[in-house]
RODODO-774749 format. One record per residue (C-alpha): x, y, z; residue in one letter; residue number from 0. Coordinates in steps of 0.05 Angstrom, whole numbers, plus 5000, padded with zeros to 4 digits. Example, Ala and Ser with C-alpha at 12.3 -4.5 7.8 and 13.67 -1.06 7.14 Angstrom:
// residues 2
+------+------+------+------+------+
:   px :   py :   pz : resn : resi :
+------+------+------+------+------+
: 5246 : 4910 : 5156 :    A :    0 :
: 5273 : 4979 : 5143 :    S :    1 :
+------+------+------+------+------+
***
This chain:
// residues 177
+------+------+------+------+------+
:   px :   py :   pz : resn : resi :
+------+------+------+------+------+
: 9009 : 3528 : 0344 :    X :    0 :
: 9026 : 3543 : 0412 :    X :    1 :
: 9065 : 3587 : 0443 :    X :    2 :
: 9142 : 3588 : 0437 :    X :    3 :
: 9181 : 3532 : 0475 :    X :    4 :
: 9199 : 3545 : 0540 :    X :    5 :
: 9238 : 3509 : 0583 :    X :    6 :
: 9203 : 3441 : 0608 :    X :    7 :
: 9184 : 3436 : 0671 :    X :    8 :
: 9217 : 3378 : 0705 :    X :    9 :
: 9169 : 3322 : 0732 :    X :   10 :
: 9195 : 3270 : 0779 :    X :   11 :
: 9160 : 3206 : 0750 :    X :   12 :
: 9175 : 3231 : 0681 :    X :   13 :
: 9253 : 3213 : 0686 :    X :   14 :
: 9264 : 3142 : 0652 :    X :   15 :
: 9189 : 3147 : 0623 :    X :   16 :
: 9186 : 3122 : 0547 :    X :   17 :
: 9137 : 3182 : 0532 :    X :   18 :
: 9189 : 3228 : 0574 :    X :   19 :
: 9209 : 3265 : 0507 :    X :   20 :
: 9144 : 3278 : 0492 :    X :   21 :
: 9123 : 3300 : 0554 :    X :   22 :
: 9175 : 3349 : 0555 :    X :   23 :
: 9147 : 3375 : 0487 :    X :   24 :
: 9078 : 3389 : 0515 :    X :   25 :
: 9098 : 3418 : 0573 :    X :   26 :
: 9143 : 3474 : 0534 :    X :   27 :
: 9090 : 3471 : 0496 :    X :   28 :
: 9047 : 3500 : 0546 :    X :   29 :
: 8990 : 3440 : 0520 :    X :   30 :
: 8996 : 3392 : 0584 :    X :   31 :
: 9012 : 3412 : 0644 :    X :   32 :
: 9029 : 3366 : 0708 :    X :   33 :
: 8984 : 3344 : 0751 :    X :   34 :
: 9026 : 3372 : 0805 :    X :   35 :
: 9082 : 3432 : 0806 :    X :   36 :
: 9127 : 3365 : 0814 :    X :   37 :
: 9084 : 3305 : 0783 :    X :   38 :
: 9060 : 3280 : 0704 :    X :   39 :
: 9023 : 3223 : 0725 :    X :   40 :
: 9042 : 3192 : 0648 :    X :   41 :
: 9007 : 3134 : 0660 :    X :   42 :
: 8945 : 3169 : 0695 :    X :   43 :
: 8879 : 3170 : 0644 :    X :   44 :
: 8858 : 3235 : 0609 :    X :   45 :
: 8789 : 3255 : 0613 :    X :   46 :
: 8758 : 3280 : 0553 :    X :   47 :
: 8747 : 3352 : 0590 :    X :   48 :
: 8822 : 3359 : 0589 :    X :   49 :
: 8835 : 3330 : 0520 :    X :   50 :
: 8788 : 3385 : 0498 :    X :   51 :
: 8824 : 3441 : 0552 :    X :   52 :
: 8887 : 3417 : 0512 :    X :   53 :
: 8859 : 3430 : 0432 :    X :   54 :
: 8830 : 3490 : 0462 :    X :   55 :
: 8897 : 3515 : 0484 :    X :   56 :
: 8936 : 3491 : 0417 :    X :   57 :
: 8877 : 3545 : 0388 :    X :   58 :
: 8899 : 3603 : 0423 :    X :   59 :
: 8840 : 3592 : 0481 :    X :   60 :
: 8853 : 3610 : 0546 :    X :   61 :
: 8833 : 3569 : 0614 :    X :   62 :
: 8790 : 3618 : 0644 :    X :   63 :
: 8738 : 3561 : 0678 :    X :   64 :
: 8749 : 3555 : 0759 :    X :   65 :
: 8723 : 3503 : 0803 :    X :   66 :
: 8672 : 3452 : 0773 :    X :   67 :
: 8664 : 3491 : 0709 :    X :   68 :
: 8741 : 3490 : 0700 :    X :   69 :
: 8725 : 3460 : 0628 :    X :   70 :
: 8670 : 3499 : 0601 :    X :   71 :
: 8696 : 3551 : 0552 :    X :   72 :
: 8737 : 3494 : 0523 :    X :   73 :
: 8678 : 3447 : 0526 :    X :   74 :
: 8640 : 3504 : 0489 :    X :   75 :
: 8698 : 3516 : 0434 :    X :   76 :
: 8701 : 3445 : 0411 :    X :   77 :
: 8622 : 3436 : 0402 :    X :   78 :
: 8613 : 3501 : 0368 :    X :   79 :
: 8670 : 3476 : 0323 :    X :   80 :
: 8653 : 3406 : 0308 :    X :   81 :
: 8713 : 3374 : 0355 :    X :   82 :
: 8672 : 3345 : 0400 :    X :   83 :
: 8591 : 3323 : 0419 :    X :   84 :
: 8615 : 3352 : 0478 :    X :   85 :
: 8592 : 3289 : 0517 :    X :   86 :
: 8620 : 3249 : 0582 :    X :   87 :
: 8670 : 3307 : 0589 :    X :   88 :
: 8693 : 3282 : 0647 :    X :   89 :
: 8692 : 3212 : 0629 :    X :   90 :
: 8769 : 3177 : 0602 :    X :   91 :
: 8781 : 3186 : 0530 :    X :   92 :
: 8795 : 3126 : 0493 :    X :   93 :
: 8844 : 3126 : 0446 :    X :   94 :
: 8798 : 3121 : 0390 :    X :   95 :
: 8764 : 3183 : 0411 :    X :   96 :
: 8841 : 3216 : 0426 :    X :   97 :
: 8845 : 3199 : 0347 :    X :   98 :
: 8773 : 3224 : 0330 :    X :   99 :
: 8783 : 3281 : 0366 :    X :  100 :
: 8849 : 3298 : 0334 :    X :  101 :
: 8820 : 3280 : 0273 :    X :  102 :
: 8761 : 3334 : 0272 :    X :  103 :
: 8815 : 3388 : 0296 :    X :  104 :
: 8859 : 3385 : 0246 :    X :  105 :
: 8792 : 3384 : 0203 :    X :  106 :
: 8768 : 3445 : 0237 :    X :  107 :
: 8836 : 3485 : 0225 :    X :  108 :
: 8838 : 3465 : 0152 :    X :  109 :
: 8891 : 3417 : 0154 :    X :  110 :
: 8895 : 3354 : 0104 :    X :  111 :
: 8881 : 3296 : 0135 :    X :  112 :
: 8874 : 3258 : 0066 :    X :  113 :
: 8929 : 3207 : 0103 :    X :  114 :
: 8900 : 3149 : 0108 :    X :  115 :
: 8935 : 3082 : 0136 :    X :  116 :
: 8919 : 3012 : 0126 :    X :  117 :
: 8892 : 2980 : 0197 :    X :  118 :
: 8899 : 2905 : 0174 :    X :  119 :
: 8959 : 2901 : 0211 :    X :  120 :
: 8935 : 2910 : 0270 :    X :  121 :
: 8912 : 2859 : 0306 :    X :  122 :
: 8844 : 2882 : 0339 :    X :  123 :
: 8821 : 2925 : 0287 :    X :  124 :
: 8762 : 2898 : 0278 :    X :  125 :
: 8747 : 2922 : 0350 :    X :  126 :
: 8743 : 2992 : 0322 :    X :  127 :
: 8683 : 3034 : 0328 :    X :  128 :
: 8653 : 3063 : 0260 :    X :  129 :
: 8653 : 3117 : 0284 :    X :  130 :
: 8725 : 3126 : 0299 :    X :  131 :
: 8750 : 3084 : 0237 :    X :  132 :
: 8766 : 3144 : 0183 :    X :  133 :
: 8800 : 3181 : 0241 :    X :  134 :
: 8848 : 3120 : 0262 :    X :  135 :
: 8856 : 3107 : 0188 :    X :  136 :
: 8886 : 3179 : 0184 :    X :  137 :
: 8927 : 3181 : 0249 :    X :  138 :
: 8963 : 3112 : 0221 :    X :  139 :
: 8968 : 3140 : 0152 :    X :  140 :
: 9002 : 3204 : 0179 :    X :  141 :
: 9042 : 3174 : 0237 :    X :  142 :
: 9009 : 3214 : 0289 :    X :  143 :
: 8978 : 3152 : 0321 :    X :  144 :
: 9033 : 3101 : 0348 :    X :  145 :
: 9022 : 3031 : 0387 :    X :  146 :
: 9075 : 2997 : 0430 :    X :  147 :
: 9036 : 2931 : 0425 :    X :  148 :
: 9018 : 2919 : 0350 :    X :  149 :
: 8948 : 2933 : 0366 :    X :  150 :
: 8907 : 3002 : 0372 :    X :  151 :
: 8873 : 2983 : 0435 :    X :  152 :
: 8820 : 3031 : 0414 :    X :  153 :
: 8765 : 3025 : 0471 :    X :  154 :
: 8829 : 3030 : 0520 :    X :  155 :
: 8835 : 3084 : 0555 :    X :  156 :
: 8884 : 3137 : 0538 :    X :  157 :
: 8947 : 3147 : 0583 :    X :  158 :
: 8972 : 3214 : 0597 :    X :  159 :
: 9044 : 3192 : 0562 :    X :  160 :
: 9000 : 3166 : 0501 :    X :  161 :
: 8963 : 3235 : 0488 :    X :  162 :
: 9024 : 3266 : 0497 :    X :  163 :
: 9057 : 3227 : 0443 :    X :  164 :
: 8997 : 3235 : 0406 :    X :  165 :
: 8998 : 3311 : 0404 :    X :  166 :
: 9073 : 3314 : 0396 :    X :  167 :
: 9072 : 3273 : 0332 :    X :  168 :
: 9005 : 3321 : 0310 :    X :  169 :
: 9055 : 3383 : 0322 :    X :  170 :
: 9109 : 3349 : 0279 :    X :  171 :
: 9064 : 3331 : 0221 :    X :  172 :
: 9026 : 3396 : 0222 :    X :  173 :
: 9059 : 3459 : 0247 :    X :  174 :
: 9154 : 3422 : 0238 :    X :  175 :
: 9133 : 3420 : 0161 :    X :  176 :
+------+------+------+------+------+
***
């Protein structure tokens, strides 16, 4: 895990935000940080570089990448480990990737991930990549992965506020007991 909690920072466009709790938990976290000293951005998109900056942080990494190779040592951490291809960094992670992802993390650090949900209820399901289907299967089974609509939108892209839920309910399932 992380580092201790610290106090959150306080975002403006975070007040009222239905993710707002969970934002606050990343940012003490010291796994997200604002996209401004003042600014979240929760509904912003999340490029797979910083998904990856993010699991390399929860590891213990340290950002150490400036300019245009902001992302590499993290890039390099999660292909050497099996997190990641390590393709379209800077393209938007879907949120069947944000689950695949997660999914070969926990992997990686030994966690269980024997979880695994039933998908039938939701209604696009079938819209799933194979791919990403054992993945999903264990972020419903183990209540990391959450949907506001009844469906996993899983070619979406994922919002800010959705990876941060995401990672909050990965830190309550692995690391809260």
């Amino acid at each position: 895990p992380a580092a201790p909690e610290a106090p959150a920072p306080t975002f403006a466009d975070v007040e009222g935000h239905w993710a707002a709790e969970s934002i606050a938990y990343v940012a003490r976290q010291g796994l997200m940080k604002g996209t401004s000293e003042t600014a979240f951005d929760p509904d912003g998109t999340m490029s797979r570089a910083m998904l990856l900056t993010v699991l390399y942080r929860m590891d213990g990494g340290k950002d150490s990448g400036t300019g245009a190779a902001w992302y590499s040592d993290a890039l390099s951490w999660a292909v050497e480990r099996g997190v990641s291809d390590g393709s379209n960094p800077e393209g938007s992670v879907t949120r069947e990737q944000l689950a695949t992802i997660l999914y070969r993390y926990a992997v990686s650090q030994g966690y269980d991930v024997s979880q695994s949900g039933d998908l039938s209820g939701y209604a696009d399901a079938s819209a799933l990549s194979d791919y990403a289907r054992e993945a999903m299967q264990w972020a419903v089974g183990s209540g990391i992965f959450f949907s506001q609509t009844g469906r996993l939108d899983a070619r979406e892209p994922a919002t800010r506020a959705q990876v941060a839920q995401m990672l909050m309910n990965f830190g309550i399932c692995y690391w809260a007991g």
